[in-house]
VMD Tcl script that builds the backbone (N, CA, C; Angstrom):
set m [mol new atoms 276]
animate dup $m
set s [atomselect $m all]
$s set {name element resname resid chain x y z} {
  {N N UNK 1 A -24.494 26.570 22.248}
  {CA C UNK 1 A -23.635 27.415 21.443}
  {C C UNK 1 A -22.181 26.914 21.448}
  {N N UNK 2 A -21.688 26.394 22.735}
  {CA C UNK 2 A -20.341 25.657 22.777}
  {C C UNK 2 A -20.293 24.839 21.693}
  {N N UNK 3 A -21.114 23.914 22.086}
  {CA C UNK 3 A -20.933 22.814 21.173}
  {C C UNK 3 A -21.056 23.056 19.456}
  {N N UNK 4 A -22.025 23.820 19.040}
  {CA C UNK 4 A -21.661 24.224 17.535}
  {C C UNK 4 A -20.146 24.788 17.415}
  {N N UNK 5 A -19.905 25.450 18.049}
  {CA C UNK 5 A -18.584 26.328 17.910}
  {C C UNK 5 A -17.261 25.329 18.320}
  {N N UNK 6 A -17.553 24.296 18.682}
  {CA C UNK 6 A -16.352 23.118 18.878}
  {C C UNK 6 A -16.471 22.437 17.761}
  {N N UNK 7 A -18.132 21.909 17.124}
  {CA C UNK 7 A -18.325 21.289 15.717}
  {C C UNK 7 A -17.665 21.768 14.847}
  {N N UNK 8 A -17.753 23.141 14.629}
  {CA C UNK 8 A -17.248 24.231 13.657}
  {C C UNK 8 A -15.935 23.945 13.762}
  {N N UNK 9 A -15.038 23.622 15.235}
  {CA C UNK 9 A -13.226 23.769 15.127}
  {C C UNK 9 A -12.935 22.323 14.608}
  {N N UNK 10 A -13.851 21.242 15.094}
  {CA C UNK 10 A -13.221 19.639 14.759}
  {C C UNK 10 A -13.412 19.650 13.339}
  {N N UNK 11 A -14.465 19.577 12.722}
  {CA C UNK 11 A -15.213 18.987 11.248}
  {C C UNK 11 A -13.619 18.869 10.416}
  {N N UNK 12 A -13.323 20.732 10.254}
  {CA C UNK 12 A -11.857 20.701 9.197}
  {C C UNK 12 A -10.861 19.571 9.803}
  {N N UNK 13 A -10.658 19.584 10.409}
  {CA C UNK 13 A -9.532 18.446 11.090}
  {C C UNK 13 A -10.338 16.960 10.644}
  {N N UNK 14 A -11.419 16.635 10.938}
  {CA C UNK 14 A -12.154 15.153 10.828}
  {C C UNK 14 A -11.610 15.056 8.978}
  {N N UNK 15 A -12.427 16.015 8.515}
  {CA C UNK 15 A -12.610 16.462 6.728}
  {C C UNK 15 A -10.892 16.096 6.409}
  {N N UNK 16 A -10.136 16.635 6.992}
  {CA C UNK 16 A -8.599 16.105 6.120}
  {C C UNK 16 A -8.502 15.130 6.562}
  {N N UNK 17 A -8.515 14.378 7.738}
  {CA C UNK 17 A -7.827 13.271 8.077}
  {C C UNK 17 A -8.492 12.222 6.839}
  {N N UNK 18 A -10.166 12.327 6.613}
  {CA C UNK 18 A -10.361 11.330 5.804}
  {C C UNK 18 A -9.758 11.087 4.385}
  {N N UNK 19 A -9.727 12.218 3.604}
  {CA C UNK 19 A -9.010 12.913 2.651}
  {C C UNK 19 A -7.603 11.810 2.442}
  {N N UNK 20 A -6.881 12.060 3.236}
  {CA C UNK 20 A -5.496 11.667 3.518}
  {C C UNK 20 A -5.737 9.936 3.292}
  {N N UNK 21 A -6.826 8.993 3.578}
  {CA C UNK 21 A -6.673 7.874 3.981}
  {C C UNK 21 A -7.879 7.254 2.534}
  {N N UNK 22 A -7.868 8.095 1.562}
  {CA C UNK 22 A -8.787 7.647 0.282}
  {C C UNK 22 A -7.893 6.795 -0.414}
  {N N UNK 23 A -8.473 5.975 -1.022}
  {CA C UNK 23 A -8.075 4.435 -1.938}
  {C C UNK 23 A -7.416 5.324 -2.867}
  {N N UNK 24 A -5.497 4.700 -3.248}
  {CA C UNK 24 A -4.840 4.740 -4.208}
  {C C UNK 24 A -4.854 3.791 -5.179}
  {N N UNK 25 A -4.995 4.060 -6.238}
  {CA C UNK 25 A -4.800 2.817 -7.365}
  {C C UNK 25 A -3.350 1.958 -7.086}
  {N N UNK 26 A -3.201 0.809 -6.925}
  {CA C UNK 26 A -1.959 0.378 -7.519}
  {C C UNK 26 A -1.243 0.337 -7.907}
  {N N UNK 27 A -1.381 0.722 -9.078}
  {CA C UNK 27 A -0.682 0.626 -10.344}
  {C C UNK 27 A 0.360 2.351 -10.039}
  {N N UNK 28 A -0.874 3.154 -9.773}
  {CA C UNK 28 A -0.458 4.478 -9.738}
  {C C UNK 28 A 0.684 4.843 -7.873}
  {N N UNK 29 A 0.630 3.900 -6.936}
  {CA C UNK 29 A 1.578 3.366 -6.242}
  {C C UNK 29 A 2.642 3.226 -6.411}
  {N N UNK 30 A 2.631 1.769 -7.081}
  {CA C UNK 30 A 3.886 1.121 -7.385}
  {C C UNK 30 A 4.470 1.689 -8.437}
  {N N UNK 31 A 3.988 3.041 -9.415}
  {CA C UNK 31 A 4.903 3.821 -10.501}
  {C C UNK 31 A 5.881 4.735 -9.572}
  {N N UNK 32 A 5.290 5.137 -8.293}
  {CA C UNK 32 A 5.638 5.716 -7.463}
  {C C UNK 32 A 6.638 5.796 -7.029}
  {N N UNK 33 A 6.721 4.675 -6.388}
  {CA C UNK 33 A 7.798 3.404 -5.499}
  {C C UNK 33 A 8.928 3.237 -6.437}
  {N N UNK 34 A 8.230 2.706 -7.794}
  {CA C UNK 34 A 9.576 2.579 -8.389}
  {C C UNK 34 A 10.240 3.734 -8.788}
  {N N UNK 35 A 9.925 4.425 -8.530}
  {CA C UNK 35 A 10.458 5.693 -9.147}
  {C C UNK 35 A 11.414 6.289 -8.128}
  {N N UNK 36 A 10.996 6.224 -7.169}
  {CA C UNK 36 A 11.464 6.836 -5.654}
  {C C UNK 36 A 13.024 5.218 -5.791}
  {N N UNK 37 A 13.079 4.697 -5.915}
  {CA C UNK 37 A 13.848 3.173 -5.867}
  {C C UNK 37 A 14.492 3.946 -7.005}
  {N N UNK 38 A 14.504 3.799 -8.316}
  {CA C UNK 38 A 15.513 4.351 -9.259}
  {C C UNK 38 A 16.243 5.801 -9.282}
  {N N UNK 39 A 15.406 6.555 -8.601}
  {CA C UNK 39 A 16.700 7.815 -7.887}
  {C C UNK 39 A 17.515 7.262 -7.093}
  {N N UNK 40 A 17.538 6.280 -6.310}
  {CA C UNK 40 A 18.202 5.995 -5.173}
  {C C UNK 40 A 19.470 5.436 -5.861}
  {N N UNK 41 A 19.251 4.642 -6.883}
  {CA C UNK 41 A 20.048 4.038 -8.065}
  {C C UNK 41 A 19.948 2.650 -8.025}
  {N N UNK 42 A 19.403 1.760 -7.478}
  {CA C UNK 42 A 18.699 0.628 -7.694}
  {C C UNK 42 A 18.527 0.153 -8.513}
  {N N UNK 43 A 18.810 -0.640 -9.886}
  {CA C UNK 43 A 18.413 -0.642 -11.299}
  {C C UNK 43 A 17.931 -2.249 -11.253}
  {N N UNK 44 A 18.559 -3.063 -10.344}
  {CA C UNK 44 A 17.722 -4.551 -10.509}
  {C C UNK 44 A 17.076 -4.599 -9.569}
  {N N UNK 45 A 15.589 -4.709 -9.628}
  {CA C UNK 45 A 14.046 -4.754 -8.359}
  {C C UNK 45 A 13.569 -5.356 -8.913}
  {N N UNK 46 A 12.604 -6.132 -7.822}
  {CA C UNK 46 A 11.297 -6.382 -8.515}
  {C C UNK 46 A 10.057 -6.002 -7.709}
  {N N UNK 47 A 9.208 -5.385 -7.981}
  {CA C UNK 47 A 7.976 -5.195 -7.936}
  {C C UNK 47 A 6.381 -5.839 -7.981}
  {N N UNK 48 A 5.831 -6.159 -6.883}
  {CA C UNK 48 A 4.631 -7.082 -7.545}
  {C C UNK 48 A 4.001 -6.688 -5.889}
  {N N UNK 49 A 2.280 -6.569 -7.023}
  {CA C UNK 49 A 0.845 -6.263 -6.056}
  {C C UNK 49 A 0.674 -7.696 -6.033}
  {N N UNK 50 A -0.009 -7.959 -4.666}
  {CA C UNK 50 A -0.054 -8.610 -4.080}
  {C C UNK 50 A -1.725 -9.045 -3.330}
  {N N UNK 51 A -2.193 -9.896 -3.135}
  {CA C UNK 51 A -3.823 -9.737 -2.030}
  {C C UNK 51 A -2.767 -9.088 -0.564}
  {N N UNK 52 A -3.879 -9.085 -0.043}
  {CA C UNK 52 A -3.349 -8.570 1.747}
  {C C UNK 52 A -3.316 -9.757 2.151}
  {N N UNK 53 A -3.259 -11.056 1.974}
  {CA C UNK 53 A -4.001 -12.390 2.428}
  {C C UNK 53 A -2.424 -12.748 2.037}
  {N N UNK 54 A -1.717 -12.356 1.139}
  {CA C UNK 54 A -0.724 -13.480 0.609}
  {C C UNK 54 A 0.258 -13.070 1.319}
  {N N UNK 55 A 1.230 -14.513 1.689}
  {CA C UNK 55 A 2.330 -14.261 2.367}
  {C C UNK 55 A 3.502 -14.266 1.353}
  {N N UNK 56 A 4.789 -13.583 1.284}
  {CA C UNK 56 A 6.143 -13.554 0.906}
  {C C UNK 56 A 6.788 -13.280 1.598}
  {N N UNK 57 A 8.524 -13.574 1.518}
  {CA C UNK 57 A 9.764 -13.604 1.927}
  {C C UNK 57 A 9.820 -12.012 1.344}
  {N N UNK 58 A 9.475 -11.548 0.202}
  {CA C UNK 58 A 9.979 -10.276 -0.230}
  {C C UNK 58 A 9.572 -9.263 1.225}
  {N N UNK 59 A 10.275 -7.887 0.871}
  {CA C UNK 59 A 9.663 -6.601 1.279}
  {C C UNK 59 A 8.179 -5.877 0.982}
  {N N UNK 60 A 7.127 -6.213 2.175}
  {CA C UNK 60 A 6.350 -5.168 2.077}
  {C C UNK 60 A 6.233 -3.701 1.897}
  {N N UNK 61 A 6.203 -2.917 1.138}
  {CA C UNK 61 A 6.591 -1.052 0.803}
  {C C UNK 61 A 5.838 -0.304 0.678}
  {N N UNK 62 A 4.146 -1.448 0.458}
  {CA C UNK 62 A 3.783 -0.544 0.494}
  {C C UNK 62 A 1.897 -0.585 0.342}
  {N N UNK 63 A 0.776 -0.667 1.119}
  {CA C UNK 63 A -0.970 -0.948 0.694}
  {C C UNK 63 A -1.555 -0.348 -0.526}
  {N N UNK 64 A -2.262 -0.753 -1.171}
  {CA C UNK 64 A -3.113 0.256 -1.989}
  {C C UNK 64 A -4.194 -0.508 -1.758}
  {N N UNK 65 A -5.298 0.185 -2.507}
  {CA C UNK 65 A -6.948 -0.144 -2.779}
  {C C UNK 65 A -7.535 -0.462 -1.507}
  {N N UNK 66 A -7.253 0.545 -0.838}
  {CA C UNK 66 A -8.032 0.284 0.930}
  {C C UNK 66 A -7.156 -0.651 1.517}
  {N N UNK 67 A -5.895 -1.263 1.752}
  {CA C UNK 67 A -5.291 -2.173 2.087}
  {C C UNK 67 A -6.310 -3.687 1.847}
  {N N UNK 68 A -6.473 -3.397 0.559}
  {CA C UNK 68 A -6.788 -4.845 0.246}
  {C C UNK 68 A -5.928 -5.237 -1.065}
  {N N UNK 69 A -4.697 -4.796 -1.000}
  {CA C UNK 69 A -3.844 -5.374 -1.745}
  {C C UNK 69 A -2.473 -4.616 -1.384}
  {N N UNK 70 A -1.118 -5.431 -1.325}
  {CA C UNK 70 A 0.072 -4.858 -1.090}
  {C C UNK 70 A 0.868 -5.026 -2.035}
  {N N UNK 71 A 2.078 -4.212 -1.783}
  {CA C UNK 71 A 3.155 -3.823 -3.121}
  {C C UNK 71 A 4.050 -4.538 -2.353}
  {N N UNK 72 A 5.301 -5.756 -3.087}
  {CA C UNK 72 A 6.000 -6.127 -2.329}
  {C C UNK 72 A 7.351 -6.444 -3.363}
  {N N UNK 73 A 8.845 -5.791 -2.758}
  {CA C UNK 73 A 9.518 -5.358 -2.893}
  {C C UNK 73 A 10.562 -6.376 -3.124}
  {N N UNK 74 A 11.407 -6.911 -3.909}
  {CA C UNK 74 A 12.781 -7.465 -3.299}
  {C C UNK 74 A 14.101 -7.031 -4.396}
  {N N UNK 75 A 15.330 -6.764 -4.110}
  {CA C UNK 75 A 15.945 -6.095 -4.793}
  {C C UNK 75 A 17.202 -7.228 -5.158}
  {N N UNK 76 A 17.453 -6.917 -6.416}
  {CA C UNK 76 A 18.729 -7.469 -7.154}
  {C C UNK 76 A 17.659 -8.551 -8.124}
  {N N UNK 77 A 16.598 -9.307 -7.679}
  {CA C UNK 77 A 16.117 -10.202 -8.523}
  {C C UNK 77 A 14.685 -10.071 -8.825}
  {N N UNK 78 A 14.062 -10.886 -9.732}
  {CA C UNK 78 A 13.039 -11.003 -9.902}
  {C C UNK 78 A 11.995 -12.200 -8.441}
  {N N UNK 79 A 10.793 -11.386 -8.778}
  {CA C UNK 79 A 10.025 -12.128 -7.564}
  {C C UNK 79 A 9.415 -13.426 -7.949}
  {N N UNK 80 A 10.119 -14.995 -7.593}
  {CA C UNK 80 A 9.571 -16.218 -7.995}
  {C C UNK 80 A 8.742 -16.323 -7.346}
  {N N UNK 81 A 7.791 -17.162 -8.704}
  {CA C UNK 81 A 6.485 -17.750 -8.290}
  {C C UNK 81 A 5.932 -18.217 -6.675}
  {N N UNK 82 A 7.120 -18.961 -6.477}
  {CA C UNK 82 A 7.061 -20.104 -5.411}
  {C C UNK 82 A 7.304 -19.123 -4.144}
  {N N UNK 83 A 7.858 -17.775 -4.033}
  {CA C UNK 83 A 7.835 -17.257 -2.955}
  {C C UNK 83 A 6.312 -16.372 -2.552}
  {N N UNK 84 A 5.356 -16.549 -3.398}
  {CA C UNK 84 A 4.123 -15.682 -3.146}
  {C C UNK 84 A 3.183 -17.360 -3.154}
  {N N UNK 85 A 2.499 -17.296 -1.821}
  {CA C UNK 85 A 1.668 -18.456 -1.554}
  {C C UNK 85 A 0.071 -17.594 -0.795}
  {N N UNK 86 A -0.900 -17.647 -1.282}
  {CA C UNK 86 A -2.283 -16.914 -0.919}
  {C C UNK 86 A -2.057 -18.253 0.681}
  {N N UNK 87 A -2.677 -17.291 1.446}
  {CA C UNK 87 A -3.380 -18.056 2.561}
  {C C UNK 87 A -4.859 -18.888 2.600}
  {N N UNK 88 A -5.240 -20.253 3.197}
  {CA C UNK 88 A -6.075 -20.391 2.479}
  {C C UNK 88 A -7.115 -20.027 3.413}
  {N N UNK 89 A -8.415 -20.028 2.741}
  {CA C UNK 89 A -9.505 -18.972 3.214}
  {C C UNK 89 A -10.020 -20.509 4.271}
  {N N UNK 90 A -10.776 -19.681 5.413}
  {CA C UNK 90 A -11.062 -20.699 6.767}
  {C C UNK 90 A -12.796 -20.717 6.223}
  {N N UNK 91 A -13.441 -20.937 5.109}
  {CA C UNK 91 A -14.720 -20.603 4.278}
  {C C UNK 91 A -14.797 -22.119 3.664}
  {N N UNK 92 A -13.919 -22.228 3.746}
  {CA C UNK 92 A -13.549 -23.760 2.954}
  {C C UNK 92 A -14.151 -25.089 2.886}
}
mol reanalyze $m
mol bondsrecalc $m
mol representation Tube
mol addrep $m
């Protein structure tokens, strides 16, 4: 009887935590981000999704799609090519 009646107190607590940690779109992210960045008054950013695999100099701000892709941040300019390089896969 304990033990149902402890099942019964955890489950709601287990039930939100998963809730909380469900796959965000991207796209619907980074509208986010930028949005939260242009109240601040920020008007030159740049913005760009990313693999989880790729390295940049920019600001990480932020995971989406299960952290298999990141939002990465750098302000005053646009994000060059040459600073986003994929890691290469050890499959090779």
């Amino acid at each position: 009887m304990k033990a149902i009646l402890a099942l019964a107190l955890i489950f709601p607590c287990i039930a939100s935590a998963q809730t909380t940690t469900t796959r965000k779109p991207c796209d619907e992210l980074k509208a986010e981000i930028a949005g939260k960045i242009e109240r601040n008054g920020v008007r030159a950013y740049a913005l760009e999704i990313l693999d989880a695999s790729a390295i940049t100099d920019a600001r990480i701000v932020g995971t989406c799609n299960g952290g298999q892709q990141r939002i990465a941040y750098r302000r005053g300019e646009p994000l060059a090519p040459a600073t986003v390089r994929q890691v290469a896969s050890s499959t090779e």
